[in-house]
Every structure is written in structure tokens, then in C-alpha cells.
MIROLUM-660925 format. One record per residue (C-alpha): x, y, z; residue number from 0. Coordinates in steps of 0.2 Angstrom, whole numbers, plus 5000, padded with zeros to 4 digits. Layout:
% MIROLUM-660925
<atom east="X" north="Y" up="Z" i="NUM"/>
...
***
This chain:
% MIROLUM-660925
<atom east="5000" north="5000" up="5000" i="0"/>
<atom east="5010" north="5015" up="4993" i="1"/>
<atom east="5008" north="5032" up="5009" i="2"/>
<atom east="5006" north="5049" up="5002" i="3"/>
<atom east="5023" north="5052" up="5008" i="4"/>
<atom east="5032" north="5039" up="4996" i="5"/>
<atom east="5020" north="5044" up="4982" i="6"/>
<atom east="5026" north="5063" up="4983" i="7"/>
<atom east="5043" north="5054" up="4983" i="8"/>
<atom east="5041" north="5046" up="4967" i="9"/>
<atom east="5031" north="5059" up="4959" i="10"/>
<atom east="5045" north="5072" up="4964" i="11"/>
<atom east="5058" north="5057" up="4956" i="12"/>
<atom east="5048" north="5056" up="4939" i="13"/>
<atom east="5045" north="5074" up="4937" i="14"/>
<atom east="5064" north="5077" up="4940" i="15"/>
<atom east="5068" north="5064" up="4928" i="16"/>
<atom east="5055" north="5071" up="4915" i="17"/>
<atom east="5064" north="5088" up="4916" i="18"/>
<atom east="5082" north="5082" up="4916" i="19"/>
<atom east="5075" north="5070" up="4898" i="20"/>
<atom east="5066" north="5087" up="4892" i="21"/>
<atom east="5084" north="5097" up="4893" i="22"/>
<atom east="5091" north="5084" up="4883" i="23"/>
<atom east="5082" north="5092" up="4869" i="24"/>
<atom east="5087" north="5109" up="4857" i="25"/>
<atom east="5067" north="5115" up="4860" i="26"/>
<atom east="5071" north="5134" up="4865" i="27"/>
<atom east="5055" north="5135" up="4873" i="28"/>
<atom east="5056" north="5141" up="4890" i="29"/>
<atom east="5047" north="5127" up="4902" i="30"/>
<atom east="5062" north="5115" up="4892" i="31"/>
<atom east="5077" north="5128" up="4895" i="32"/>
<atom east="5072" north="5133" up="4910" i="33"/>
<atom east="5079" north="5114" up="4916" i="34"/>
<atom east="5095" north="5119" up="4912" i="35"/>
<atom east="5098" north="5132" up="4928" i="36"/>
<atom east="5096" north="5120" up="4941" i="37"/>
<atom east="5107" north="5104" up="4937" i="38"/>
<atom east="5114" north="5105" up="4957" i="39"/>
<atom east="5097" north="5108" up="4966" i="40"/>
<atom east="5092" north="5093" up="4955" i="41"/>
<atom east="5102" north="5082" up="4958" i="42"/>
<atom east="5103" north="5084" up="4976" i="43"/>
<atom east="5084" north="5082" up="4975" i="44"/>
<atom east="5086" north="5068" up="4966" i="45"/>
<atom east="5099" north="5058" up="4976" i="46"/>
<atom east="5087" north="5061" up="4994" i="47"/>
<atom east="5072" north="5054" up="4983" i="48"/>
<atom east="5083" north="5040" up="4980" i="49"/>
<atom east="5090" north="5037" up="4997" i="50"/>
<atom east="5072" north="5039" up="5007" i="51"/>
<atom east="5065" north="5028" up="4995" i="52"/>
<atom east="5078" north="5013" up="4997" i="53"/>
<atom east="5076" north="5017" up="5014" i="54"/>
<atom east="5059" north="5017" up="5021" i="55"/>
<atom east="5050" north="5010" up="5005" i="56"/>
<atom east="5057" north="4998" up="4992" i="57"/>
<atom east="5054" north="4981" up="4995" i="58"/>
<atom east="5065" north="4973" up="4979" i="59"/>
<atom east="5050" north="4975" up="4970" i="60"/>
<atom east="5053" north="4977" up="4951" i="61"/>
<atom east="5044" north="4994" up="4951" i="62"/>
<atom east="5058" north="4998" up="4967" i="63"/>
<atom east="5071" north="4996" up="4957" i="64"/>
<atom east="5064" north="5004" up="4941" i="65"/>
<atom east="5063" north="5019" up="4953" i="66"/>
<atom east="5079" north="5019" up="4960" i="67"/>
<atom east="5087" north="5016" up="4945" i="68"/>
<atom east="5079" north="5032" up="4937" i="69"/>
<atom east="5083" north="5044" up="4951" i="70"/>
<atom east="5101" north="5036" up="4950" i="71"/>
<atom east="5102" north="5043" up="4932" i="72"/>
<atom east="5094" north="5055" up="4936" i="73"/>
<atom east="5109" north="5061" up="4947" i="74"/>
<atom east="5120" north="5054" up="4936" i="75"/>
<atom east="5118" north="5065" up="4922" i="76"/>
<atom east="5117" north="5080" up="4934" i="77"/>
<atom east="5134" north="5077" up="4942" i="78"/>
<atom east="5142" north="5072" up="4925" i="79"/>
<atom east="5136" north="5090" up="4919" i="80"/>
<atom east="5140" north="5101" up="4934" i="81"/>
<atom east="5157" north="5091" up="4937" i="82"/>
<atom east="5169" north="5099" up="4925" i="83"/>
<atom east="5164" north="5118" up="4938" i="84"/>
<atom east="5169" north="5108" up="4953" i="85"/>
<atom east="5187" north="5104" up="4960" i="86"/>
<atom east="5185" north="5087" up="4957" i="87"/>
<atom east="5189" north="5092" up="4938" i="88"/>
<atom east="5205" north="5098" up="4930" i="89"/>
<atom east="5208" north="5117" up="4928" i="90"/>
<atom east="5207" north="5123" up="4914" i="91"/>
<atom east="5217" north="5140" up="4914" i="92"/>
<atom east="5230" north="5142" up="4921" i="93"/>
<atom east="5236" north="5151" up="4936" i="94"/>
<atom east="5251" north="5164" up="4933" i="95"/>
<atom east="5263" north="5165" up="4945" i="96"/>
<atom east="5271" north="5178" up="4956" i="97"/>
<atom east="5287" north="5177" up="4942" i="98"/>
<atom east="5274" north="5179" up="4927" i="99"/>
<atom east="5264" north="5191" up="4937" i="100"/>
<atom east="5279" north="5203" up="4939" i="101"/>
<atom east="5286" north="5201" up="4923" i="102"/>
<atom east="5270" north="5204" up="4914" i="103"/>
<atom east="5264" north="5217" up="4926" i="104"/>
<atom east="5260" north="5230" up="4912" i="105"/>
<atom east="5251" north="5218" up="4901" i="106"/>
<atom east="5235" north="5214" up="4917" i="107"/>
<atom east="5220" north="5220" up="4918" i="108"/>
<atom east="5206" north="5221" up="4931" i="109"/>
<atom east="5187" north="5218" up="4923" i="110"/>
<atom east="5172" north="5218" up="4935" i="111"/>
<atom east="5154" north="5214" up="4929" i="112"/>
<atom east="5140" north="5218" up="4939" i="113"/>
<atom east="5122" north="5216" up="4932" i="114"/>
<atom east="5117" north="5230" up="4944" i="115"/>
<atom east="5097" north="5227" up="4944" i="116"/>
<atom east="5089" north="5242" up="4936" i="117"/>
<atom east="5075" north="5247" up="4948" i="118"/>
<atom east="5090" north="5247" up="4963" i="119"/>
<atom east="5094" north="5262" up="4969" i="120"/>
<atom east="5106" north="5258" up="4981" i="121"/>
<atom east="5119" north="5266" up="4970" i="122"/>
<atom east="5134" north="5272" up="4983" i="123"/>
<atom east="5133" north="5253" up="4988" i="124"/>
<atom east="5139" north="5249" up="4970" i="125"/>
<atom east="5152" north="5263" up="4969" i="126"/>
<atom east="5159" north="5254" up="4986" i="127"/>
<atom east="5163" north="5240" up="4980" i="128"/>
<atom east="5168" north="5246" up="4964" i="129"/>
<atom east="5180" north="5259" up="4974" i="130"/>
<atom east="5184" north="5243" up="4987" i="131"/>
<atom east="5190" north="5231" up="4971" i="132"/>
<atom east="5199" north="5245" up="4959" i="133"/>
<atom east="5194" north="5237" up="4943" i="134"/>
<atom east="5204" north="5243" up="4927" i="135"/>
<atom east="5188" north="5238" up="4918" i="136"/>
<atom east="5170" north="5242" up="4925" i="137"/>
<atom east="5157" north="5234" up="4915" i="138"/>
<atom east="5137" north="5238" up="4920" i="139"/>
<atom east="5123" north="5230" up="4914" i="140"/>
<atom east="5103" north="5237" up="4915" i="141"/>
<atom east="5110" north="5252" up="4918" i="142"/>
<atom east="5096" north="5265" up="4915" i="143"/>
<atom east="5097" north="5283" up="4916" i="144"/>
<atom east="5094" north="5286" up="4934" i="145"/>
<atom east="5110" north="5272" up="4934" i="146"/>
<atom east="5120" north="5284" up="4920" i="147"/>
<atom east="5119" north="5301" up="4932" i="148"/>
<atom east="5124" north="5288" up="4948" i="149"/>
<atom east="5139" north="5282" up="4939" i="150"/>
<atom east="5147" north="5299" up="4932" i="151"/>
<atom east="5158" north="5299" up="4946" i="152"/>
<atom east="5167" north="5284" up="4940" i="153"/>
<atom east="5172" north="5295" up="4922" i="154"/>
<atom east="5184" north="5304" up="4936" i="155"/>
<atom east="5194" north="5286" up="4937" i="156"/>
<atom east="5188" north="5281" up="4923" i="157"/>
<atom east="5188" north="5291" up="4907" i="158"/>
<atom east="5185" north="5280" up="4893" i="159"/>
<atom east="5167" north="5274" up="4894" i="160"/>
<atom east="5154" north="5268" up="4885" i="161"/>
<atom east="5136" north="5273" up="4890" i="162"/>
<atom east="5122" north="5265" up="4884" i="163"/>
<atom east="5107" north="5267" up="4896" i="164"/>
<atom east="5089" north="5261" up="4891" i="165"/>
<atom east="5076" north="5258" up="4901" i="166"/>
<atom east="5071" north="5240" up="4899" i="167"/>
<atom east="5083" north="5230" up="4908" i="168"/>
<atom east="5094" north="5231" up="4894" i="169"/>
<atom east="5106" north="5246" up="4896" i="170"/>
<atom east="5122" north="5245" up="4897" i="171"/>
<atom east="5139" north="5255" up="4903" i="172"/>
<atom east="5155" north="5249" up="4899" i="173"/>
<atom east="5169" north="5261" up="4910" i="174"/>
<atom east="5189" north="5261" up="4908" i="175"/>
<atom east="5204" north="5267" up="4914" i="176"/>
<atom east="5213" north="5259" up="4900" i="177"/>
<atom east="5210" north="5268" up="4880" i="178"/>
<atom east="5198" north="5258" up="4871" i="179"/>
<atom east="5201" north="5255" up="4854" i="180"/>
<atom east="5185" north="5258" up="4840" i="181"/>
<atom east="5173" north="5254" up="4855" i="182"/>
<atom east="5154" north="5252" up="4846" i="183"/>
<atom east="5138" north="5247" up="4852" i="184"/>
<atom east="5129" north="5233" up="4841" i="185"/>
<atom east="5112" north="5226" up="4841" i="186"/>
<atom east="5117" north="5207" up="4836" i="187"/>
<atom east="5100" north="5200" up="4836" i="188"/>
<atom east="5085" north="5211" up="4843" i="189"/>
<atom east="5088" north="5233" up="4839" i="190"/>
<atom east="5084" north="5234" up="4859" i="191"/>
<atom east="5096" north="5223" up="4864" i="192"/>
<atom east="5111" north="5231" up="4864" i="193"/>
<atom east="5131" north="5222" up="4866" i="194"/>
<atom east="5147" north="5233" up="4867" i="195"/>
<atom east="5160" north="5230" up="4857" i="196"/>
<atom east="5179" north="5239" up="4860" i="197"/>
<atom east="5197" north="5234" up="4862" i="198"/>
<atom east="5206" north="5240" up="4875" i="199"/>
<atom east="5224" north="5246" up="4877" i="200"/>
<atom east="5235" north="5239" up="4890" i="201"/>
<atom east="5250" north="5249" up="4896" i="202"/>
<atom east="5261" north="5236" up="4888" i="203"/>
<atom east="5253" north="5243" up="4873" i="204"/>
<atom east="5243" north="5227" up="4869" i="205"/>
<atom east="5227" north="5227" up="4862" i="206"/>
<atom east="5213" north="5216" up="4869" i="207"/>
<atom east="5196" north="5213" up="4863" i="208"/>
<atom east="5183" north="5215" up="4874" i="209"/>
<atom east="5165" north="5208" up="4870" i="210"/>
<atom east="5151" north="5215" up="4883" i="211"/>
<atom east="5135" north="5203" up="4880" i="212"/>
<atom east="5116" north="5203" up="4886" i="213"/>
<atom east="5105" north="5194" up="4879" i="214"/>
<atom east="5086" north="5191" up="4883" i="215"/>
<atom east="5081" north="5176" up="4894" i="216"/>
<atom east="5069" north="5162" up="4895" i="217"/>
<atom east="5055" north="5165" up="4908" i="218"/>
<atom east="5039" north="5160" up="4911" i="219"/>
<atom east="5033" north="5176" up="4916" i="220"/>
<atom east="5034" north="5184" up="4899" i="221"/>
<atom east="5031" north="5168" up="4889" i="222"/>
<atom east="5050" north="5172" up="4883" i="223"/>
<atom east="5061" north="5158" up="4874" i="224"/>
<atom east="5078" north="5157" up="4871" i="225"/>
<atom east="5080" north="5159" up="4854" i="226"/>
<atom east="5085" north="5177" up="4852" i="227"/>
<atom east="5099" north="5172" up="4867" i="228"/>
<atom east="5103" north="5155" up="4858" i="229"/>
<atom east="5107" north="5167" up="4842" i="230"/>
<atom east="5116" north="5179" up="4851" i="231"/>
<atom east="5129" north="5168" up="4858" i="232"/>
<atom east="5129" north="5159" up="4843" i="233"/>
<atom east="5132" north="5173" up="4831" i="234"/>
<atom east="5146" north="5178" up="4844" i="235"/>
<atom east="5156" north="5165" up="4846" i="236"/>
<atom east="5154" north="5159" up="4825" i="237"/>
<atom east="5161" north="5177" up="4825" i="238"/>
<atom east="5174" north="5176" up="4835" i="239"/>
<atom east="5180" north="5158" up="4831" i="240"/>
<atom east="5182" north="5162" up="4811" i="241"/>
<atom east="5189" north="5180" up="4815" i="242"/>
<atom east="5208" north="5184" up="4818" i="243"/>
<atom east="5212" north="5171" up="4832" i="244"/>
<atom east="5227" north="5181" up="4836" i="245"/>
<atom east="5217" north="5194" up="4843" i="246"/>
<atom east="5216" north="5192" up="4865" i="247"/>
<atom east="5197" north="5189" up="4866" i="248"/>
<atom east="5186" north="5192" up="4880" i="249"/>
<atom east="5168" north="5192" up="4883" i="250"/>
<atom east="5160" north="5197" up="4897" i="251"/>
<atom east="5142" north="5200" up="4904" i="252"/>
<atom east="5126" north="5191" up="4910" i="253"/>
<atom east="5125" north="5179" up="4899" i="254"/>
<atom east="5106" north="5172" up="4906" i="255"/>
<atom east="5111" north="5157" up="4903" i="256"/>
<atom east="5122" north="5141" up="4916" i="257"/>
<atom east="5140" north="5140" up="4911" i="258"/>
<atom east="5133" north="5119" up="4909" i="259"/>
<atom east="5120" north="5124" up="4897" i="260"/>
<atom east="5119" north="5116" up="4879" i="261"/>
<atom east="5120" north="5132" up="4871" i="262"/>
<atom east="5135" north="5140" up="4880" i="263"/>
<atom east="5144" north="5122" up="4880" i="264"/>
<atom east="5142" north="5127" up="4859" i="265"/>
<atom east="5147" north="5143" up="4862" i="266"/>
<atom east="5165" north="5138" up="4870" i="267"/>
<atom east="5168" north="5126" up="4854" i="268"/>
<atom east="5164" north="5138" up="4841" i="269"/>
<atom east="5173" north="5152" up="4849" i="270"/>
<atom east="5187" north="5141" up="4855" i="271"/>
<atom east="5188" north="5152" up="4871" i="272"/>
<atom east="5191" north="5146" up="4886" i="273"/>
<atom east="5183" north="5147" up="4905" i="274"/>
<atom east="5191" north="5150" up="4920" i="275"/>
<atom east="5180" north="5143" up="4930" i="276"/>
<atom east="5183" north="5125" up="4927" i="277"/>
<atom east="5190" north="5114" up="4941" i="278"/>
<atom east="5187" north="5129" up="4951" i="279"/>
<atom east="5170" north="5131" up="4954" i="280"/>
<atom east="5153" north="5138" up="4951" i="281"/>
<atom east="5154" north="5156" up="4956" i="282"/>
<atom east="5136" north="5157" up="4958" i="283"/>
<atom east="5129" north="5176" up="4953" i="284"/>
<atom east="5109" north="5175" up="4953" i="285"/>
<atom east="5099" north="5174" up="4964" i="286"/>
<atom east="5110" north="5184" up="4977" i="287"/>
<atom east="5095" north="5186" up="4987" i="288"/>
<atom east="5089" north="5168" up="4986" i="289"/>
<atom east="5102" north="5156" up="4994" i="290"/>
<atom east="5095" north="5141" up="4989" i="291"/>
<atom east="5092" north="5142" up="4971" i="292"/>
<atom east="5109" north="5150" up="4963" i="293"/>
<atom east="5115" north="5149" up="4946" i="294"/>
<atom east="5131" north="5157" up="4937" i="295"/>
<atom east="5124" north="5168" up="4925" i="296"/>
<atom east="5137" north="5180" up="4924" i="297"/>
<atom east="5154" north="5175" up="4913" i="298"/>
<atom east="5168" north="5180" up="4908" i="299"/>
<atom east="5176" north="5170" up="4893" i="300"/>
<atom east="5193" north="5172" up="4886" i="301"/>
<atom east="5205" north="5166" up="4872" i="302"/>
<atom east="5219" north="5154" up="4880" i="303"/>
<atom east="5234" north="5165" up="4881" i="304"/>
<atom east="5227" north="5173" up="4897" i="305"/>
<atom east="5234" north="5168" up="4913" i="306"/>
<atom east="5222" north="5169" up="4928" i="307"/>
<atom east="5229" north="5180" up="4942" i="308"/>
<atom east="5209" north="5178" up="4952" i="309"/>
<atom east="5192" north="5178" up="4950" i="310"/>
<atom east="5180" north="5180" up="4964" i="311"/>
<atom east="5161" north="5184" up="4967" i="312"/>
<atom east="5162" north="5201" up="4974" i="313"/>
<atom east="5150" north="5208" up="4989" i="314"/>
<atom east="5131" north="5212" up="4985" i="315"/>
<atom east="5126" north="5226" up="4978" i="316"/>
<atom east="5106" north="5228" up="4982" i="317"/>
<atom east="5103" north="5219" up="4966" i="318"/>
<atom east="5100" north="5201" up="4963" i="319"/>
<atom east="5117" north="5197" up="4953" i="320"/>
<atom east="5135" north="5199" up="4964" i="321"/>
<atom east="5146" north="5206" up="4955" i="322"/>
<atom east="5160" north="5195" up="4946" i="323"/>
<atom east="5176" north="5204" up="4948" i="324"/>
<atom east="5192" north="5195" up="4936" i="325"/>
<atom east="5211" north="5197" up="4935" i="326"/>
<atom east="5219" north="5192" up="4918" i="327"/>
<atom east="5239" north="5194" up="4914" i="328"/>
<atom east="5241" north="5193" up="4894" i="329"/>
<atom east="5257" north="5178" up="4891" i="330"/>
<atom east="5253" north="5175" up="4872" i="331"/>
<atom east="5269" north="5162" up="4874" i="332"/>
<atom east="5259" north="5152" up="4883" i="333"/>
<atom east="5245" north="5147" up="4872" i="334"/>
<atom east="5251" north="5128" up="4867" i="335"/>
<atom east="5249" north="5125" up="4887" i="336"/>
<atom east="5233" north="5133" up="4886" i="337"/>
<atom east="5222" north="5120" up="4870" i="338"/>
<atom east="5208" north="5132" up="4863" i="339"/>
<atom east="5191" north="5123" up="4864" i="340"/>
<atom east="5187" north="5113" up="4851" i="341"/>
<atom east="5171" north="5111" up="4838" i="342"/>
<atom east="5164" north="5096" up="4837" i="343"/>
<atom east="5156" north="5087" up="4822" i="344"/>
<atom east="5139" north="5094" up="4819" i="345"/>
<atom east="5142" north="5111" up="4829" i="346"/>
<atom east="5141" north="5120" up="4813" i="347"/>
<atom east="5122" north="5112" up="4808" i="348"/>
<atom east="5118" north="5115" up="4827" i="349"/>
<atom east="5123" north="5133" up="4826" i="350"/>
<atom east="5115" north="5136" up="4810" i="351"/>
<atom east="5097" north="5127" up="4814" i="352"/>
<atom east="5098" north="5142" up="4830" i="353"/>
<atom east="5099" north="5156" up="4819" i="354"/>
<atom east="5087" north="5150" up="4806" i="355"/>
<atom east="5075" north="5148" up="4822" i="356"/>
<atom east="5078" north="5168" up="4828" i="357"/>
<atom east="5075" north="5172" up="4809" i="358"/>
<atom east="5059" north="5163" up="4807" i="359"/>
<atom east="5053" north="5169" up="4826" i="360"/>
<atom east="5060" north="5189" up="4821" i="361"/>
<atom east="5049" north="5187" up="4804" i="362"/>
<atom east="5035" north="5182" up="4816" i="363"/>
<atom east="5036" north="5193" up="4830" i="364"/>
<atom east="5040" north="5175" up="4840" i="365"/>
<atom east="5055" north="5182" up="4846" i="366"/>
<atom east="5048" north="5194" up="4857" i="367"/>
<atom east="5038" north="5193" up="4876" i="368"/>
<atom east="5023" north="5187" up="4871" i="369"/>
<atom east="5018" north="5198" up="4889" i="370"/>
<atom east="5026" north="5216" up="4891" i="371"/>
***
């Protein structure tokens, strides 16, 4: 006779297996991608559903193990995703040391991204940690223009800016202490999403290319998929990957989207960039007012002859991101240490079927909230 407890333990099992099936999939709606964000809050939900069952219920029943071996796979496949972010997996950039540190002092840079939460008016708290953390590099995203006259006293430290401002969660203000080189402001996929686009000087006199991204997300609330993000990171990193790959690359933003996510595992292998997260850990940025369910939206990507000096969630700001604060030193001798991610067969169809999708959705209006 099955309780109601260890029915809501096999429903929960089912359901969790269902979801983590469903992500399997390319759909870009947002019920399937929306599976993508939680692959750590699922598998540990999966794993207590499997312990409490083979505890208190199964009875060597064919239907037991059937269950068990479900939420087994079920945890599996979450673990297997999420691992190569843990330290139980290999690094994947290097760390410079003190001697590389010193020796290529002029050619590092500091670059701290913050998705500062547009309706936050807790503006001095940003401009702390900013003033706390001394980036070289100060990139803000749904910046808005009540954000825009809150930030004009970083153009004191920080000259060479970028502002962008809108206001609908898109804005964006890129601010330097460093020249930047042609900077532009692009609309890659939708005109009111906008992406910065700049190189930027380094005192060794090194140029770097600095790619500030972000794209809409899936959500329930709006009825949004994630087509125009799929297409977004997609057009970049085809751009990127068939451009000059002897131009220092990095991009940088909220990405709306899990570092162990289909489409940013394509973006890594047509760009051939590399993320310093791996072997490391997650560096959770969203939800920073929700403990529990925390995903690492925020990235920074870069070509592999960077060396990683650190990298660290900064404090919180009032919004709902932390700020993502990252040390680079440029050591272009040290790329053969450093394999560039590589395409694998079928990337190019993949990549090509995601911007087909964004075109048919744009001709449609498809692309867009279906709920303002």
C-alpha cells in the first residue's frame, strides 16, 4: 500500500527525471530551458528521493528498482554535467605565478561585471565595491538613466566609457581606465538589445578585445524563449572563432544562461575560448537574494593566452546578481599550454538550425515577450 509520503517521493523522482529528459532536447521554449539552471538543486533532490525511497519504502519490487534506478540517472547525468565547475575536475586555465605576474605586470587587467538590477537604487553601495575592488575595467549591465547620472563619478577614474542606458533591463555602461580602441555598440540579434564591442589598450601597449554581451532570457513570466539568446551567443562565438584568432578575446556580461547549458557548451567550441571557472567552481551570481536556488549567470570567457591572476564573486550590491570581479595577465607564449576549445562534428548544423529559428521567430514577432 503506497503512503502519500512515498507517492510525493516518486512523483517528485519522475518529474525530475522528465525535466532532466526534456533538457536533453534543442526546444528553445522556456518550460524546456528553463531545466538547464538548476542541474545542482536537481540532483541533490534527486539523490534524497533515491536514498528515502531505498530506505523506508522499496521492498525489491521490480517497480523499486525501476525507481531507484531512474533517480540514480537521474543524478548521474546531473553530476556528470556540473562536474567539469567543481574541483573534482582539471583546471582549465592556468594560474600565473608571482614570476609571470611581475614580469608581465603591464600587460593585466582588472574587469568587473556587475548586472546592477535596474530598479536598485542603492547606487553608493555599487560605487563601494567598485571603489573597494579597483577594477581597470567596470562593466554595467541594466543600467538606466537614473543608473547613468549615479555612475558619472566613475568618468573621474575612469575616462573611457561607453554609456548606453535604456530603460528596459537592457542598458548597458562599459567604463575604463585603460584607451579603448573603435569601441561600438551593436544590436546582434534584437535593435533593443544592445552588446558593446571595444578593444582596450593595455599599458604594455597590447590590444585586447573586449566583447560586453546581454542577451534576453527564458522565463515563464513573459512567455519568453531562448532563441534570440541562443542566436546571440551563437552569432558571437561563430564570429569570434572564424575572425583573427590572434586577437586576445574576451567576453563578458550576463549571459542568462548556466555556464553547463547546451548552448554556452556550443558557444566555448565555436569560439574556441576558454573558462576560468573549470576545476574551480561555480561562482554562483543569481539569485544573490535567494540562497538556495543559485545559478552562474554572469561569465567571463577568454582566448587561452590569458593567465588567471583571480576571479571572485564580489559583495552584494542591492541587486539580485553579485558582482563578478576578474584578473587576467596577457602571456601570448603560453597558448600551446593553454588547447583552445574545440568544435565538434555537427556544431556548425547546430549553430546554423539556432539562427534560422531567431529568423523565422523575428519574421513572426516570435522572438519577442509574448507579455510586456
Amino acid at each position: 500500500m503506497y503512503t502519500i509520503l512515498q507517492w510525493v517521493l516518486v512523483g517528485i523522482g519522475v518529474f525530475l527525471a522528465l525535466g532532466t529528459l526534456a533538457s536533453l532536447t534543442h526546444s528553445p521554449h522556456w518550460a524546456v530551458r528553463n531545466w538547464d539552471f538548476p542541474r545542482v538543486q536537481i540532483a541533490v533532490a534527486a539523490g534524497l528521493c533515491g536514498l528515502l525511497y531505498a530506505a523506508f519504502y522499496s521492498r525489491g519490487r521490480g517497480l523499486d528498482w525501476a525507481f531507484l534506478a531512474v533517480t540514480a540517472a537521474t543524478l548521474a547525468w546531473q553530476c556528470y554535467k556540473i562536474r567539469p565547475y567543481t574541483r573534482l575536475a582539471s583546471i582549465r586555465v592556468r594560474r600565473a605565478t608571482p614570476e609571470t605576474r611581475e614580469r608581465r605586470a603591464d600587460a593585466s587587467f582588472k574587469l568587473l561585471i556587475s548586472n546592477v538590477l535596474m530598479e536598485n537604487r542603492e547606487h553608493d553601495r555599487f560605487l563601494r565595491v567598485v571603489r573597494d575592488n579597483d577594477p581597470d575595467v567596470i562593466l554595467a549591465l541594466e543600467t538606466d538613466d537614473a543608473w547613468a547620472r549615479a555612475l558619472e563619478p566613475l568618468t573621474r577614474s575612469h575616462p573611457h566609457t561607453v554609456a548606453h542606458p535604456q530603460e528596459n533591463y537592457y542598458g548597458m555602461m562599459l567604463f575604463s581606465r585603460l584607451p579603448l580602441v573603435d569601441p561600438q555598440v551593436s544590436h546582434l540579434v534584437q535593435d533593443d538589445i544592445p552588446s558593446i564591442h571595444t578593444g582596450i589598450r593595455l599599458k604594455s601597449g597590447d590590444v585586447v578585445a573586449l566583447h560586453g554581451l546581454h542577451p534576453r532570457p527564458p522565463e515563464p513570466i513573459r512567455d519568453q524563449h531562448s532563441t534570440p539568446r541562443d542566436a546571440e551567443l551563437v552569432l558571437m562565438g561563430r564570429a569570434i572563432g572564424e575572425g583573427d584568432r590572434s586577437i586576445p578575446t574576451v567576453v563578458a556580461g550576463d549571459l542568462n544562461d548556466v555556464a553547463w547549458s547546451p548552448t554556452s557548451e556550443l558557444f566555448l567550441r565555436l569560439s574556441g575560448l576558454l573558462d576560468p571557472r573549470m576545476g574551480r567552481g561555480f561562482f554562483n551570481s543569481f539569485n544573490a537574494k535567494n540562497p538556495v536556488f543559485r545559478f552562474p549567470l554572469d561569465h567571463v570567457f577568454h582566448s587561452n593566452e590569458f593567465e588567471l591572476v583571480e576571479l571572485r564573486r564580489l559583495d552584494k550590491v542591492g541587486s539580485d546578481h553579485f558582482p563578478i570581479q576578474i584578473e587576467l595577465v596577457l602571456c601570448p607564449e603560453e597558448r600551446a599550454k593553454q588547447p583552445e576549445t574545440e568544435k565538434e562534428p555537427g556544431d556548425d548544423e547546430e549553430a546554423d538550425d539556432r539562427i534560422e529559428e531567431q529568423v523565422e521567430a523575428a519574421a513572426t514577432g516570435d522572438d519577442r515577450p509574448a507579455r510586456e
